[in-house]
C-alpha positions, -999 to +999 in steps of 0.1 A: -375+508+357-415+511+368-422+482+392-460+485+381-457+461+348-439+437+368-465+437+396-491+436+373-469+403+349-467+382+387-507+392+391-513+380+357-492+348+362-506+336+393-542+347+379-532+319+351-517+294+372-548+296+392-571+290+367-553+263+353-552+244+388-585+245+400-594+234+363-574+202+370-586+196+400-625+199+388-616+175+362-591+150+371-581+153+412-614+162+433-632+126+440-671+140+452-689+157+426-698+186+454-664+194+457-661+199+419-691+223+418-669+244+447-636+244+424-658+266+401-656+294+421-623+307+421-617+293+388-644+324+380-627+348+402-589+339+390-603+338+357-620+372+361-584+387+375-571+374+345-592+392+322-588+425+341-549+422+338-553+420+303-573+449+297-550+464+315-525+459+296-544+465+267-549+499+277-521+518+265-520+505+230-542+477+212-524+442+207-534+411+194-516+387+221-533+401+251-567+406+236-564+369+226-553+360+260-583+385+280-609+369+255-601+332+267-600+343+300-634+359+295-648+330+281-636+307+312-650+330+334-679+326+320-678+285+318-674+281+354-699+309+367-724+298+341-722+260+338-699+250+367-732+232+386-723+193+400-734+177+368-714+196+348-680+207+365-661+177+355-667+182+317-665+223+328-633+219+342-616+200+315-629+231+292-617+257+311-581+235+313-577+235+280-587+275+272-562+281+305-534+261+285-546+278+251-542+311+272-511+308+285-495+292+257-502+325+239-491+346+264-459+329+269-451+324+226-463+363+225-432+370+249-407+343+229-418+347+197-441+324+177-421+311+148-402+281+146-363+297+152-372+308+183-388+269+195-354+259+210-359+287+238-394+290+237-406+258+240-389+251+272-401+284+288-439+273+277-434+241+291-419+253+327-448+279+325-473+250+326-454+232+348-454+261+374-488+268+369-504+232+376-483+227+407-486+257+420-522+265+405-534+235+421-520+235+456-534+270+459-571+259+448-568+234+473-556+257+501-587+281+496-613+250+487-600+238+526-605+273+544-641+273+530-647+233+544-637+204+551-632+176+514-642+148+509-622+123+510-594+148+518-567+122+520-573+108+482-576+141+473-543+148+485-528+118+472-541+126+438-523+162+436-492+147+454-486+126+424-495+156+398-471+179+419-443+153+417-448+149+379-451+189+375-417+190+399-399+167+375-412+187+347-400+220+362-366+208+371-360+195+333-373+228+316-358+250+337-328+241+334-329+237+299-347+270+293-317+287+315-286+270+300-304+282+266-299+315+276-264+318+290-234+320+267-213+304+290-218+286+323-197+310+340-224+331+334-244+314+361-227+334+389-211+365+369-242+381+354-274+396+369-298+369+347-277+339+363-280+351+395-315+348+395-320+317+374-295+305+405-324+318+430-352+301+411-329+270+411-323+268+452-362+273+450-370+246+429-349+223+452-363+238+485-399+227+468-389+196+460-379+190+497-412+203+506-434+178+484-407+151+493-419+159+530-456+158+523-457+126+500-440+111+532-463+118+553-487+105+533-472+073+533-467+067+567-507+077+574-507+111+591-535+130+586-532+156+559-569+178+565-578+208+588-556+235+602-522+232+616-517+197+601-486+186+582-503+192+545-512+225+555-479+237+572-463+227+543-490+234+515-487+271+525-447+272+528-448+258+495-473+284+483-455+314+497-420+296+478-436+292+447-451+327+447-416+343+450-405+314+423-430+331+401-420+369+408-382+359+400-394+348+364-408+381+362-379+397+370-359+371+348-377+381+316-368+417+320-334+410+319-309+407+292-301+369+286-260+367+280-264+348+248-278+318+236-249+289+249-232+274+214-238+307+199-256+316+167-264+301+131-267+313+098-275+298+066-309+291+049-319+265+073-307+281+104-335+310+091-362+284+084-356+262+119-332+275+139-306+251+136-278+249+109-281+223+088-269+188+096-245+169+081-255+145+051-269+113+066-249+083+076-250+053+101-229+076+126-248+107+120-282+088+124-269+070+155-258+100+173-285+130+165-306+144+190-329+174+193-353+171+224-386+187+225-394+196+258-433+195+251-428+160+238-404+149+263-430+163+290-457+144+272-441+115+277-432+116+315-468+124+314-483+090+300-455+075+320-467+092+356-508+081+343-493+048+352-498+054+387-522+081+391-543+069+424-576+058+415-606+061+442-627+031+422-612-006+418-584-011+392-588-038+369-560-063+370-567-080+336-535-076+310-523-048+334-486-057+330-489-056+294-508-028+291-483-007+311-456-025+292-474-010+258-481+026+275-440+030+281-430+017+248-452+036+230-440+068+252-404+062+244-409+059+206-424+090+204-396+108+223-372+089+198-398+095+168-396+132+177-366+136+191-344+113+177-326+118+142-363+119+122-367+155+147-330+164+138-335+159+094-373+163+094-372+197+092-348+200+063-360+163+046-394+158+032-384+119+035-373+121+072-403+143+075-429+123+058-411+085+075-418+107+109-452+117+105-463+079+090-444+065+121-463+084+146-499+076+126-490+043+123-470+027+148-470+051+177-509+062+183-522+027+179-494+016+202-505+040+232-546+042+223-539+002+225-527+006+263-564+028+269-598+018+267-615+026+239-634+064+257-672+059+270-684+087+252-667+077+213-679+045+216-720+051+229-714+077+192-701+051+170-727+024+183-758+049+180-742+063+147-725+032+131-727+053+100-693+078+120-672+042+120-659+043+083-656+083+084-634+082+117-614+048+101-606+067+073-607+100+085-568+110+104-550+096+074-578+123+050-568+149+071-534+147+075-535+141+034-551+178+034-532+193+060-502+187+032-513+189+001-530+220+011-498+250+011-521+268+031-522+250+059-487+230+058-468+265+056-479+280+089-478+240+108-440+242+094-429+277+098-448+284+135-440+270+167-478+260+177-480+242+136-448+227+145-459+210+182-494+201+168-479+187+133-461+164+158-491+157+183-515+151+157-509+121+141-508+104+175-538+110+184-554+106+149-532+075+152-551+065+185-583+075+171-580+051+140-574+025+166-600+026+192-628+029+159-614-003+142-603-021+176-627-053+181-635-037+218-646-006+204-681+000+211-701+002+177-685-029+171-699-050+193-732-068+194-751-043+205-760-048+240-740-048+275-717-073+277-720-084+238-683-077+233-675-108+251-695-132+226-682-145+199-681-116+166-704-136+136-687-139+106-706-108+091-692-083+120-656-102+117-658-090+079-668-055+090-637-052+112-613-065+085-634-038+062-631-009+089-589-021+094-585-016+054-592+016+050-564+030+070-545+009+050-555+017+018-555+055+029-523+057+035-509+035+005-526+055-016-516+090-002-479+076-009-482+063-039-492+097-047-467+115-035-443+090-051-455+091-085-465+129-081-443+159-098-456+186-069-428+195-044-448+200-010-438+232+010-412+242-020-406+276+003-394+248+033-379+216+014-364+229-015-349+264-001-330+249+027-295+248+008-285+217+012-257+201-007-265+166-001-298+150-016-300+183-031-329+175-057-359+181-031-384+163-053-369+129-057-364+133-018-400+135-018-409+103-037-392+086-016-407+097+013-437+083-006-424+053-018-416+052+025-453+053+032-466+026+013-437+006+027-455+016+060-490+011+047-476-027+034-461-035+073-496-021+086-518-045+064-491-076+072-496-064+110-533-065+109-536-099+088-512-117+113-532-104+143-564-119+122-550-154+116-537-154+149-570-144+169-586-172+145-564-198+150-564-192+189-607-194+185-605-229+167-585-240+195-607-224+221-633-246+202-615-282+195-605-274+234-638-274+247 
């Protein structure tokens, strides 16, 4: 077997993890806006490696994955030589992030496959892949931003990425696993086959690493100084580097080989065709209680929102409600791994009700829930106060879309039969969700009284009656989206729902209604919610006002 197209796969991966890292660390980990502007200089040159591989490997034979892949690697090269000046590389960097994510979430699908059978093996490579890349990505960005000069503010800096490595670590150890145990058909495998062997190898790597950043976060905490040469975060910055590196190569190696089997062995049936799993057992207080099907994307998310927790801030952190904010931030990330993963993930895909119940849950309950725990963003509220006009248009806009995203076939088949429909069909209505919350939220920008510091006044009764006006049509949105599923006699993704074979609730449109009948059950709680937060906030001002 030719060494060159593994060579040239570890070239292309550490081109991509590179990318990825210095992204981040323009956007989120650098502190002075100087030492952003630098990051955009080998996010040009990675990203320019990373096109060349692609041609390369474009060169035997057109394909559509790795001209997708050079063309977003293109366009970040071009982001970051073009645009990456002080004022911009924040807002540069979160760009090129994202198109570094996009890139390698194609590369990686291209290799697994992109429809929804394979998610149970894919997923958790994809999410190991961007694990590996921000950790190691990152740590190398920092390495060469150091040889050129000093940081500033080195030590935040460091303590920054420390807590992004830790979070990636976590992330790594999870997937991995996961991705590896999907792969074996026994665990005797481990030790007795080729592919074990080196999934063993990648796993005393991962645990060497997390020695390493074990190490460094220690001596972070006890005040040693982490910046120039031959100091403790460089000694064990560049072991890590040269570990991770041969971490990568081994999962070039590891996709050459032939995976023993997938562990539980295969499924057949009409639903095992459609999702990859055999269909589940008719519903039942023990059947609901005990399925499970994680999704390592989601499950990652949520660590994630957990970890933002504590990410080390440079600027003072305000102490107002912070208990209950964090309190709200960790609730709302643990329903949407139990949303997702929980026994709505396990008959969604089979159940238009189950389906329908998850998608209302996670627009209703769980993206208000988190965007509550978040300041409304700077940038959506200065639009909604110089546009007031957007405010009923983004109130009543998620619920629209995710309305047309299923009553339109031609965009509900692909979300349901695709891995990257699939992750976003779950993503989505949180952060529609969250959206709907920060326009109608009484701290959102347009809503307040139209000058600095406003919000704090008391609303008049005319903006009062705008919020309850902005808060209804959410409501109404999605009671009337049920009702019309409900009372409708059009079976939504008939090729999904009503193909599965399934013995039990076998008539797939009466399922339906009462998935609609479940949304304007969620659409009723929503309204009662809203109401007892409005009697409650004017009760508490009348006895703000006979108090004073």
């Amino acid at each position: 077997m030719s060494t060159l197209p593994v060579l040239l796969g570890v070239i292309e991966d550490l081109a991509a993890a590179g990318a990825l890292g210095a992204s981040l660390l323009a956007c989120l980990v650098l502190v002075a806006p100087a030492d952003r502007a630098r990051a955009m200089t080998p996010i040009a040159v990675l990203g320019g490696v990373w096109t060349l591989t692609q041609l390369l490997a474009l060169a035997p034979a057109p394909r559509l994955v790795p001209a997708l892949v050079a063309a977003l690697a293109a366009l970040i090269t071009l982001l970051a030589a073009g645009l990456g000046t002080s004022a911009r590389a924040r807002i540069v960097g979160l760009l090129t992030g994202v198109l570094a994510v996009l890139g390698i979430t194609i590369r990686v699908l291209g290799d697994q496959g992109f429809l929804l059978p394979q998610a149970g093996a894919a997923v958790p490579v994809l999410v190991h892949v961007l694990a590996m890349s921000v950790w190691l990505g990152g740590l190398g960005a920092i390495l060469l931003l150091r040889a050129r000069g000093p940081l500033t503010d080195a030590r935040a800096v460091i303590a920054r990425f420390s807590h992004l490595a830790l979070l990636a670590w976590c992330v790594l150890a999870l997937s991995g696993l996961w991705a590896l145990l999907t792969r074996l058909g026994s665990p005797l495998d481990l030790v007795t086959t080729a592919f074990g062997l080196v999934g063993l190898a990648k796993i005393v790597l991962l645990l060497a690493l997390g020695v390493l950043g074990a190490l460094q976060r220690r001596h972070l905490a006890t005040g040693m100084r982490a910046d120039g040469p031959r100091r403790p975060f460089v000694r064990l910055a560049g072991i890590e580097l040269v570990l991770m590196v041969v971490a990568v190569a081994l999962g070039g190696i590891l996709a050459l080989l032939p995976a023993p089997g997938l562990l539980g062995g295969a499924t057949a049936g009409p639903a095992a065709e459609l999702t990859g799993h055999a269909m589940p057992s008719a519903p039942s207080a023990a059947a609901l209680l005990t399925s499970w099907r994680p999704d390592a994307l989601v499950i990652a998310l949520a660590l994630g929102l957990v970890f933002a927790l504590r990410f080390p801030r440079t600027g003072p952190r305000s102490a107002r409600h912070a208990r209950s904010t964090e309190a709200r931030l960790v609730v709302g990330a643990v329903l949407l791994v139990l949303v997702v993963c929980g026994p709505l993930g396990v008959y969604g895909p089979v159940l238009s009700s189950a389906h329908l119940l998850q998608q209302g849950l996670l627009l209703v309950v769980v993206g208000p829930l988190l965007a509550s725990a978040v300041p409304t963003p700077g940038g959506l509220a200065r639009l909604l106060h110089r546009d007031p006009w957007l405010v009923p248009l983004l109130a009543l806009g998620p619920t629209g879309l995710l309305v047309l995203v299923h009553a339109t076939p031609s965009l509900l088949g692909p979300a349901l039969a695709t891995i990257p429909g699939h992750e976003l069909l779950l993503l989505a209505p949180v952060v529609l969700g969250a959206l709907t919350w920060w326009t109608v939220d009484p701290g959102a920008g347009p809503l307040r009284e139209g000058v600095e510091g406003a919000g704090s006044r008391e609303p008049t009764g005319r903006l009062r009656a705008w919020r309850i006006v902005l808060a209804a049509l959410p409501v109404a949105g999605l009671a009337a989206s049920g009702l019309a599923v409900a009372l409708g006699s059009t079976l939504l993704a008939s090729d999904r729902f009503g193909a599965t074979g399934r013995t039990w609730r076998a008539d797939a449109l009466a399922d339906q209604q009462t998935g609609g009948w479940i949304l304007v059950g969620l659409a009723v709680l929503a309204g009662t919610a809203l109401a007892a937060r409005g009697v409650a906030s004017r009760t508490s001002r009348l006895s703000a006002r006979t108090g004073g």
